[in-house]
C-alpha positions as CSV (number, residue, x, y, z in Angstrom):
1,X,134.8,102.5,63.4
2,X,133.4,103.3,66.8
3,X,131.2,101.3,69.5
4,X,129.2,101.2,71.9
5,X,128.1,98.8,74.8
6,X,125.0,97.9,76.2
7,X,124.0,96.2,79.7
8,X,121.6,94.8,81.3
9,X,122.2,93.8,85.2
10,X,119.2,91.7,85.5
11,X,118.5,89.6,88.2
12,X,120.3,86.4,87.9
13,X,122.8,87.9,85.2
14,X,125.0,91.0,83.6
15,X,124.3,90.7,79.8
16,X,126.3,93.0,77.7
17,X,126.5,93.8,74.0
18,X,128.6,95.5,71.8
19,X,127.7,97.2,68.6
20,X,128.9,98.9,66.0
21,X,128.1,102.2,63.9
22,X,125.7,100.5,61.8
23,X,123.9,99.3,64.7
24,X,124.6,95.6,64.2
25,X,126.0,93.3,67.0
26,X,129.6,92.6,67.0
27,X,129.5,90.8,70.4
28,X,127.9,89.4,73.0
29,X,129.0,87.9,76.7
30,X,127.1,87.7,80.0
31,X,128.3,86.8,83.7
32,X,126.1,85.2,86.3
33,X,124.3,87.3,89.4
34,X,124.0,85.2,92.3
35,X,120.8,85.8,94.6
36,X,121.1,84.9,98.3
37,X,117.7,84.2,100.2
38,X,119.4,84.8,104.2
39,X,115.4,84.9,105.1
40,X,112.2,83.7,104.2
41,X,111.0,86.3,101.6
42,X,114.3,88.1,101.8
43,X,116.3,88.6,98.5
44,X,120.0,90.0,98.5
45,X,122.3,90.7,95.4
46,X,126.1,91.4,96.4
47,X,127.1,95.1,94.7
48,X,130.5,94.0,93.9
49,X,129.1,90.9,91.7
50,X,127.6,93.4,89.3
51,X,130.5,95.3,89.1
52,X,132.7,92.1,88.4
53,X,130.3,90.8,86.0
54,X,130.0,94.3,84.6
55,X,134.1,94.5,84.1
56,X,133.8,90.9,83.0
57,X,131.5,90.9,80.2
58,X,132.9,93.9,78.6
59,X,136.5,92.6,78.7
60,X,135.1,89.4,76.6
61,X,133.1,91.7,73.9
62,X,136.5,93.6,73.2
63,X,138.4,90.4,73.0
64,X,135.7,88.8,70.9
65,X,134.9,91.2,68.5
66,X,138.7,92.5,68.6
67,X,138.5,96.0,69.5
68,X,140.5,98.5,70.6
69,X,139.8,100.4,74.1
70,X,139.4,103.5,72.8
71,X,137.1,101.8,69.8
72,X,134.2,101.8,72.2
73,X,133.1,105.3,72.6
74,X,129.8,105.0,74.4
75,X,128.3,102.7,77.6
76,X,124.5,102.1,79.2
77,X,122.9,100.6,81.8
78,X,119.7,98.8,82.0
79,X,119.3,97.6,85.4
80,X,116.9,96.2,87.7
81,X,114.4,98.8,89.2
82,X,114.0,98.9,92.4
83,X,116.4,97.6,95.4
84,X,118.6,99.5,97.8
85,X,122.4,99.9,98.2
86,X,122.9,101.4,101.5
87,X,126.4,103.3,101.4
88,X,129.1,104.4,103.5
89,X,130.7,108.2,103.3
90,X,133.0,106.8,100.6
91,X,130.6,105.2,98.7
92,X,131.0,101.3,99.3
93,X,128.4,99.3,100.3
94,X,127.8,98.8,103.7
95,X,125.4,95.7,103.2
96,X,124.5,93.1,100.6
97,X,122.0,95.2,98.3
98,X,118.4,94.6,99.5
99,X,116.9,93.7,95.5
100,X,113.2,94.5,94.3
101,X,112.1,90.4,94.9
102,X,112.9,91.4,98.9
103,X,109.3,91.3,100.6
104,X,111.2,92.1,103.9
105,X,109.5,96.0,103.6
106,X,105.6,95.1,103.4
107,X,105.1,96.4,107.1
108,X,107.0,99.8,106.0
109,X,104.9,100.2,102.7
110,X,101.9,100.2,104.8
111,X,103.4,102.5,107.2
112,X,103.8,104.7,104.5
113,X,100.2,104.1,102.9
114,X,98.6,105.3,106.9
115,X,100.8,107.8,107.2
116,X,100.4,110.1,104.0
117,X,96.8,108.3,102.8
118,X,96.9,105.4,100.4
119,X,95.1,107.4,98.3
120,X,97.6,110.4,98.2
121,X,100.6,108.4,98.0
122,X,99.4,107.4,94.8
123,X,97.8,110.3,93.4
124,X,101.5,111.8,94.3
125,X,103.5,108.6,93.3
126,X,101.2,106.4,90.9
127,X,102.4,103.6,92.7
128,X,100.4,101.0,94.7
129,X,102.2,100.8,98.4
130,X,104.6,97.7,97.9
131,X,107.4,96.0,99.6
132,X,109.4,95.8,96.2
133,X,109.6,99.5,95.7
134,X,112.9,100.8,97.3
135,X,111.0,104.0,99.8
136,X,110.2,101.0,102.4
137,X,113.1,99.2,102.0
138,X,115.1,102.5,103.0
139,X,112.7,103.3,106.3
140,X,113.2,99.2,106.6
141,X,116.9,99.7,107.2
142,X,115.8,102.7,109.4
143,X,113.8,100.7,111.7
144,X,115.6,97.0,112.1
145,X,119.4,98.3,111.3
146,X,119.5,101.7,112.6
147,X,123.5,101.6,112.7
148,X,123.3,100.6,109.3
149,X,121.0,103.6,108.5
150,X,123.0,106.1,110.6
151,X,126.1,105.2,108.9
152,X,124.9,105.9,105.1
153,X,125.5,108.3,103.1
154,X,123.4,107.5,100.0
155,X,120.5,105.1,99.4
156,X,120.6,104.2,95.7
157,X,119.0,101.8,93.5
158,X,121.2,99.4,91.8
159,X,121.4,101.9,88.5
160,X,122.2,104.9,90.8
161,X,124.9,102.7,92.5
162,X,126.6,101.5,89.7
163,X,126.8,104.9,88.1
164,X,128.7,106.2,90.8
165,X,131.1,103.3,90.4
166,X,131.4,103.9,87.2
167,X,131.7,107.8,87.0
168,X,131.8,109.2,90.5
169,X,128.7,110.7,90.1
170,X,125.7,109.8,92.2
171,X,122.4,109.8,89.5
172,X,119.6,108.0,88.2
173,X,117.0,108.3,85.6
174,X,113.2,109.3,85.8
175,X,112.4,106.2,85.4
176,X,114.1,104.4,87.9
177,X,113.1,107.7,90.3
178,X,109.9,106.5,89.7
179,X,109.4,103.1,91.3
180,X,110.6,104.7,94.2
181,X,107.5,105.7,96.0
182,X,109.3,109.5,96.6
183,X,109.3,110.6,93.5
184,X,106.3,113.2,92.6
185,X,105.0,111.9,88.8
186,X,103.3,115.5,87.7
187,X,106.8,117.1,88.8
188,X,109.3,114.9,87.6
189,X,111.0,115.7,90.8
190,X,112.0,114.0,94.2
191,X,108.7,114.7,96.6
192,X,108.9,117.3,98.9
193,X,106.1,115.9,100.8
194,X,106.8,112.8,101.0
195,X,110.8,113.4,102.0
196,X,109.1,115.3,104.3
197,X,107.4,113.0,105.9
198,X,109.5,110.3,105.8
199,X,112.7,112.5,107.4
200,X,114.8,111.6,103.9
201,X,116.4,114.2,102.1
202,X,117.2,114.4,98.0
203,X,121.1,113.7,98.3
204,X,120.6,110.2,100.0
205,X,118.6,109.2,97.0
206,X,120.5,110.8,93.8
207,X,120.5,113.5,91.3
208,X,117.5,112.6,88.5
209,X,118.4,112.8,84.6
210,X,116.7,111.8,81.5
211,X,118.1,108.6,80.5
212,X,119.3,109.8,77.6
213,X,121.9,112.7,79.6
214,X,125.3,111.7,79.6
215,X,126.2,111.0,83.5
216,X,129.9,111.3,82.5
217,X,132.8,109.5,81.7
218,X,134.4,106.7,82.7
219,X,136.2,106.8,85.8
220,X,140.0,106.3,86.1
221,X,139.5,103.1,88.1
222,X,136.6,101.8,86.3
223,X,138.4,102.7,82.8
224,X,141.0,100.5,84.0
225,X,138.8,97.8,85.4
226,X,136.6,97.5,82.2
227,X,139.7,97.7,79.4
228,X,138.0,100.7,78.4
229,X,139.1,104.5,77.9
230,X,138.6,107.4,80.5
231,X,136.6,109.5,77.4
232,X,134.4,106.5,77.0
233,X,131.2,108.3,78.0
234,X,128.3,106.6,80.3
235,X,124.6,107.6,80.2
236,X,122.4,107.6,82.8
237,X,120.5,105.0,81.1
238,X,117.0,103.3,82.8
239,X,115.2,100.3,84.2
240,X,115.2,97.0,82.6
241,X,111.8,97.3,81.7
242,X,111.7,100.7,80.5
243,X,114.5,99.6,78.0
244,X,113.4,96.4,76.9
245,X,109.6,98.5,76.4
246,X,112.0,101.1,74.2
247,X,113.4,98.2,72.3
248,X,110.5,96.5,71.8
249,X,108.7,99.6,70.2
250,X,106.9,101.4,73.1
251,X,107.6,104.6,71.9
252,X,104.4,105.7,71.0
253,X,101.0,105.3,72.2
254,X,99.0,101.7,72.2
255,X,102.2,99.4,71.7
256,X,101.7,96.9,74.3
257,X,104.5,95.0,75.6
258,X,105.3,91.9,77.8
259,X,108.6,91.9,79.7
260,X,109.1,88.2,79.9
261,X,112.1,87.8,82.4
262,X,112.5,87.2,86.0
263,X,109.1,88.7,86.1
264,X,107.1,90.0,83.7
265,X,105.5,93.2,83.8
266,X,102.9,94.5,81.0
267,X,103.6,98.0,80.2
268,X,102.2,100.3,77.6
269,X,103.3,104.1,77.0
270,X,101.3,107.5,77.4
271,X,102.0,110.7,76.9
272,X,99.5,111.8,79.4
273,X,99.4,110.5,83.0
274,X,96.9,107.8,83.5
275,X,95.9,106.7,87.1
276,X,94.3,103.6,87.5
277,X,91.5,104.6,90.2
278,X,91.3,100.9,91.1
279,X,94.5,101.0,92.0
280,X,95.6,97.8,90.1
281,X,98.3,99.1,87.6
282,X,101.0,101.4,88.6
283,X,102.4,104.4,86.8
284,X,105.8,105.0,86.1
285,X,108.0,107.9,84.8
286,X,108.9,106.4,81.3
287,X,112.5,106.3,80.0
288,X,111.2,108.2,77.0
289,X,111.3,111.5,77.6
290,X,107.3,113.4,78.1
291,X,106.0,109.9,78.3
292,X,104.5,107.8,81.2
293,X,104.7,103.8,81.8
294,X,101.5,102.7,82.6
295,X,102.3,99.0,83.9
296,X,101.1,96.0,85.3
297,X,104.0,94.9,87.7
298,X,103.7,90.9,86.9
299,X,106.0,90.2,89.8
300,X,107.9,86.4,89.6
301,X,107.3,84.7,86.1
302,X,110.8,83.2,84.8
303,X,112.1,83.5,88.4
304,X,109.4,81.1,89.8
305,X,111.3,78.1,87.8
């Protein structure tokens, strides 16, 4: 029988599950996330936790269920959306990972808003300007750690990081594209105008797949970190709450979900774009591929306890 293993890197844990061919659970194991607050209204993950919670977790599914390593066939990510990993030429992190709680960015989101139009950042985005999304929090870095900026390579989200830790190969999903505020919704593509404007370029930020595209296979290292086998493939995989809306029947139109976590967003799915005029729900790229997700971003809910 053959496995796979699912993840979430959330923001105060790694969960991880393993199931079987049947698609019942065989396992379950989770590793704590610790969030550092070095500012008022600053939020910072450390990369290297989620990779040892990551390697963690799955070591304890294996030994709990009693698997072999080459048993487990298949592993995704569902990570936090938003945040920025800033990394060197060799692909390490050069700083803690700025996490989508961070508020340090709201001057740079506005920035962005004057520069380009409110109004046509969202048309292009379907995104309301905002400190959480991870285009300010990059032209943040620019502006108060320019030897910081100068020195990266890459400017991932925390899916696009661990994907290259995990198969060498820098990528991310629509979805997770999406909350960006660069990536063009009627396109499915990186913005042109908005890289542009901004002086970023597409191979700071990733190569985008559908969530459901293999990225790879396990890495050498990270076969041997994780007890798991080198043709053990990884997919691109999505945002948290694009996966728990998937999971929790948002495949089709007027399925409404609540993402009760950390926060809580309210997402339904479309399979046309919608743009709220008002300018009070966003719009995402959904995981689902030829759908949108049409959200309300509920930002702290669980996390305010």
């Amino acid at each position: 029988m053959t496995y796979v293993v699912g993840i979430d890197v959330g923001s105060q844990s790694v969960k991880a599950v393993l199931v079987d061919e049947s698609g019942a659970t065989r396992a379950t194991a989770s590793a704590p996330c610790d969030t550092h607050y070095p500012a008022s209204g600053w939020a910072e993950h450390d990369p290297r936790r989620w990779e040892h919670a990551i390697t963690q977790s799955v070591r304890q599914l294996r030994t709990a269920a009693g698997v072999g390593r080459d048993d487990v066939t298949m592993l995704a990510l569902a990570c936090q959306v938003d945040g920025l990993v800033a990394l060197d030429a060799n692909l390490r992190p050069l700083r803690p990972a700025i996490i989508w709680l961070d508020r340090r960015a709201d001057a740079q989101a506005s920035a962005m808003a004057d520069l380009v139009g409110a109004q046509r950042l969202f048309d292009i985005t379907g995104l309301v300007p905002d400190a959480s999304h991870s285009g300010p929090k990059i032209l943040w870095l620019r502006d108060h750690e320019p030897e910081t900026f100068a020195s990266a390579s890459a400017f991932p989200p925390v899916a696009g990081y661990l994907l290259k830790r995990l198969t060498d190969r820098l990528a991310l999903d629509h979805a997770n594209a999406s909350s960006s505020m660069l990536y063009d919704l009627r396109a499915r593509r990186w913005s042109s105008e908005l890289l542009g404007a901004f002086d970023l370029r597409e191979d700071q930020l990733g190569e985008i797949l559908a969530a459901s595209d293999s990225a790879g296979v396990l890495s050498a290292r990270a076969a041997d970190a994780t007890g798991l086998s080198t043709s053990c493939a990884v997919m691109v995989g999505t945002g948290d709450e694009h996966a728990a809306s998937i999971g929790a029947g948002a495949i089709s139109e007027g399925i409404i979900t609540d993402v009760t976590g950390t926060a809580e967003p309210v997402t339904v799915a479309s399979a046309q774009l919608v743009l709220d005029r008002e300018m009070l729900v966003e719009t995402h790229a959904h995981a689902l591929h030829g759908f949108y997700l049409v959200e309300n971003p509920g930002f702290v809910s669980g996390g305010s306890t």
